[in-house]
Kinemage of the C-alpha trace (Angstrom):
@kinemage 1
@onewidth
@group {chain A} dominant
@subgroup {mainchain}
@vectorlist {calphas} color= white
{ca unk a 1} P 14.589 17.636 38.879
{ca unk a 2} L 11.534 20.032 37.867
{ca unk a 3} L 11.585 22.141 34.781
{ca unk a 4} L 9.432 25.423 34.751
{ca unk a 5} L 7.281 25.274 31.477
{ca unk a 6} L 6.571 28.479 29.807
{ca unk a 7} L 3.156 29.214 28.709
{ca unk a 8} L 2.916 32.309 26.503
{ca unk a 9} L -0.462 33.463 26.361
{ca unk a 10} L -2.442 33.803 23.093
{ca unk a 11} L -4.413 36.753 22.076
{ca unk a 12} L -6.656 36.774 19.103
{ca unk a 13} L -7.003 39.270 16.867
{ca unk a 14} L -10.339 39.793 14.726
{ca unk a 15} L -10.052 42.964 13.015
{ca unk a 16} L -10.459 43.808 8.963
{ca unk a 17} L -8.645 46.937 9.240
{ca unk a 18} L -4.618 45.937 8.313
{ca unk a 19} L -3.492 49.181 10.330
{ca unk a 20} L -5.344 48.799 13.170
{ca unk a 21} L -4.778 45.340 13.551
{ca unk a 22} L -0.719 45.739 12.718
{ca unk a 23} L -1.149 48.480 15.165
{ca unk a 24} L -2.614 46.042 18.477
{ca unk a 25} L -0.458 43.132 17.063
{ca unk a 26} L 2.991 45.439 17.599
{ca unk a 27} L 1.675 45.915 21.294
{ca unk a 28} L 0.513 43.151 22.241
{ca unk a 29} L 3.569 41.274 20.987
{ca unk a 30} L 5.790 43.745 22.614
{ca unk a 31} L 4.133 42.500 26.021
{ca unk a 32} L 5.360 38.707 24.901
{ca unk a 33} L 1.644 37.764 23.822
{ca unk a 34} L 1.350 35.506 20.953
{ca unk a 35} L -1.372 36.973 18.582
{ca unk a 36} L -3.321 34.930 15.929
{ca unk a 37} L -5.082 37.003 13.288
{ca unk a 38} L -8.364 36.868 11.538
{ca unk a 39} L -10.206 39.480 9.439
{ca unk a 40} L -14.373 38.463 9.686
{ca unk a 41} L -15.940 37.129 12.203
{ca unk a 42} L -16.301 33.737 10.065
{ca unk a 43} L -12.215 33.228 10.162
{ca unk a 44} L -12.681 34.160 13.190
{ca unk a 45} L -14.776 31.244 14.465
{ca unk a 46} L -12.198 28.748 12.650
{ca unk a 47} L -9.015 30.488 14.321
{ca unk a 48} L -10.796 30.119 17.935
{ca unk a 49} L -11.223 26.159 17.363
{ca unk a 50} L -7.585 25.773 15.984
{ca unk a 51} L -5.103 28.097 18.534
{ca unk a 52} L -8.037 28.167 21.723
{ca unk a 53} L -6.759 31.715 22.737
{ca unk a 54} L -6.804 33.164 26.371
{ca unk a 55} L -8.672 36.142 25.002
{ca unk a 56} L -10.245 37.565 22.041
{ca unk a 57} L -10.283 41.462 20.353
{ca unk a 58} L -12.774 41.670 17.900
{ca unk a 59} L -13.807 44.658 15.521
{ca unk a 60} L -17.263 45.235 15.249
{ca unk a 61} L -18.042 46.418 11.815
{ca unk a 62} L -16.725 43.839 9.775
{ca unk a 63} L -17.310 42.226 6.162
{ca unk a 64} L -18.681 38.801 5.917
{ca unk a 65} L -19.547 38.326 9.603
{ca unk a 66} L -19.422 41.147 11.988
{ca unk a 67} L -18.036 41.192 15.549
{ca unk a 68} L -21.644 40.948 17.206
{ca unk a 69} L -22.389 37.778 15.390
{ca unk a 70} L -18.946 36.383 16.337
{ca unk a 71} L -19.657 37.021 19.945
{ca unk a 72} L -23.051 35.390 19.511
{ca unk a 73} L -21.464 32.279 18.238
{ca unk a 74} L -18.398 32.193 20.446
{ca unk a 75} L -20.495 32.238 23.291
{ca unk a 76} L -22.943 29.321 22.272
{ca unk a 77} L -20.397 27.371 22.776
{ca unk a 78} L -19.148 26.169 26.082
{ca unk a 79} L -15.936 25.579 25.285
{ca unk a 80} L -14.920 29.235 25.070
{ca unk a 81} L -17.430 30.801 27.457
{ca unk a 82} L -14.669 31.409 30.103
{ca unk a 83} L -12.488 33.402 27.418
{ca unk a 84} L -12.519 37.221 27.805
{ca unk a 85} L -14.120 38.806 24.688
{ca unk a 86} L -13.325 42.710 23.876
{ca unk a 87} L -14.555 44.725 21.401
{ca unk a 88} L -12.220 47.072 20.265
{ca unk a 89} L -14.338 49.724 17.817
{ca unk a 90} L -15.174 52.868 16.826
{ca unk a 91} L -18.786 51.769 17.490
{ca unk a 92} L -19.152 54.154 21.366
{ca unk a 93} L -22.258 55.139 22.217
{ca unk a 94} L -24.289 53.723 25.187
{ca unk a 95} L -26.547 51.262 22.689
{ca unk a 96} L -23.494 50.348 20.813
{ca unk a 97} L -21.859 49.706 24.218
{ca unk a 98} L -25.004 47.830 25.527
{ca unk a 99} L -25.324 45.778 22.495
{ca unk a 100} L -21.578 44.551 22.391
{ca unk a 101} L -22.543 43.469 26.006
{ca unk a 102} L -25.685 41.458 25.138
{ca unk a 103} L -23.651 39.795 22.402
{ca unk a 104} L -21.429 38.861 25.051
{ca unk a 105} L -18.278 40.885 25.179
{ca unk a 106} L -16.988 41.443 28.440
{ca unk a 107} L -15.161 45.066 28.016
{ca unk a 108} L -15.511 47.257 25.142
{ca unk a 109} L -12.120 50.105 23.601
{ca unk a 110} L -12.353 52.529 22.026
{ca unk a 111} L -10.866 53.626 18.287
{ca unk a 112} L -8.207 54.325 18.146
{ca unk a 113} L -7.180 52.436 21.532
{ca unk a 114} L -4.466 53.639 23.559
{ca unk a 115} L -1.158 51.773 24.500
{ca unk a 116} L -2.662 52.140 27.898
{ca unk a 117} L -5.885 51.036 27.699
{ca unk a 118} L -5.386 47.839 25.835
{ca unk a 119} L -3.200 47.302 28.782
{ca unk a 120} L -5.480 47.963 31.171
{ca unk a 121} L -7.851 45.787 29.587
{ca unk a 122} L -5.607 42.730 28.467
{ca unk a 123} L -4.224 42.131 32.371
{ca unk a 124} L -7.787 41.960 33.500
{ca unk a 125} L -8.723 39.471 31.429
{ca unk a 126} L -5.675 37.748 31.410
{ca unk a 127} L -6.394 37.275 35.003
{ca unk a 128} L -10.178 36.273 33.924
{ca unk a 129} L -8.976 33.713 31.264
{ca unk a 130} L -10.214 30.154 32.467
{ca unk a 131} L -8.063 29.223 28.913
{ca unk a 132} L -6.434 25.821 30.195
{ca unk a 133} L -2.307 26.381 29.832
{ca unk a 134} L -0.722 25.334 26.713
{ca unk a 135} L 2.173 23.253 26.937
């Protein structure tokens, strides 16, 4: 006989703000993600190694180590280039846009993000998440 494992998905959440990030963690949750927390880009780094999430939201303007320098990082290293990175900030003109891309994010909300967006944007890179399952 063959039991189905579940795998819930893990979302992490990089974000200094404690509304904002209360505000994506009630949503995200409500969709049956798991979400990890971090507020700089440093905890950041050391939540990544220890929960290996299926995607990442990060805030851009951040104390300590900002979003752009967590990107930098994350992608160095291999083992999370195939994790979907999104900035989520209030940051929205074209070079702020362009420079969350050549940090590498791969999709970029806007403050204050809709219910619908984030949705939008969490199923496609849920579906881009090369995350291995957890069991």
């Amino acid at each position: 006989m063959t039991h189905a494992i579940s795998h819930r998905r893990t979302i992490l959440i990089i974000e200094d703000d404690p509304d904002q990030c209360d505000t994506l963690q009630r949503q995200l949750e409500a969709r049956h993600l798991r979400v990890v927390v971090a507020v700089d880009g440093f905890q950041g780094l050391a939540e990544l190694a220890r929960c290996h999430p299926d995607a990442v939201l990060s805030d851009i303007r951040m104390p300590a180590m900002d979003g752009l320098e967590f990107a930098r990082r994350m992608r160095r290293d291999p083992r999370y280039r195939g994790v979907p990175l999104i900035a989520v900030t209030v940051l929205n003109d074209l070079a702020d846009v362009i420079a969350t891309w050549q940090a590498g994010f791969d999709d970029h909300l806007s403050k204050p993000v809709s219910a619908q967006a984030l949705d939008r944007v969490v199923d496609r890179a849920m579906r881009r998440s090369t995350t291995p399952p957890k069991n």
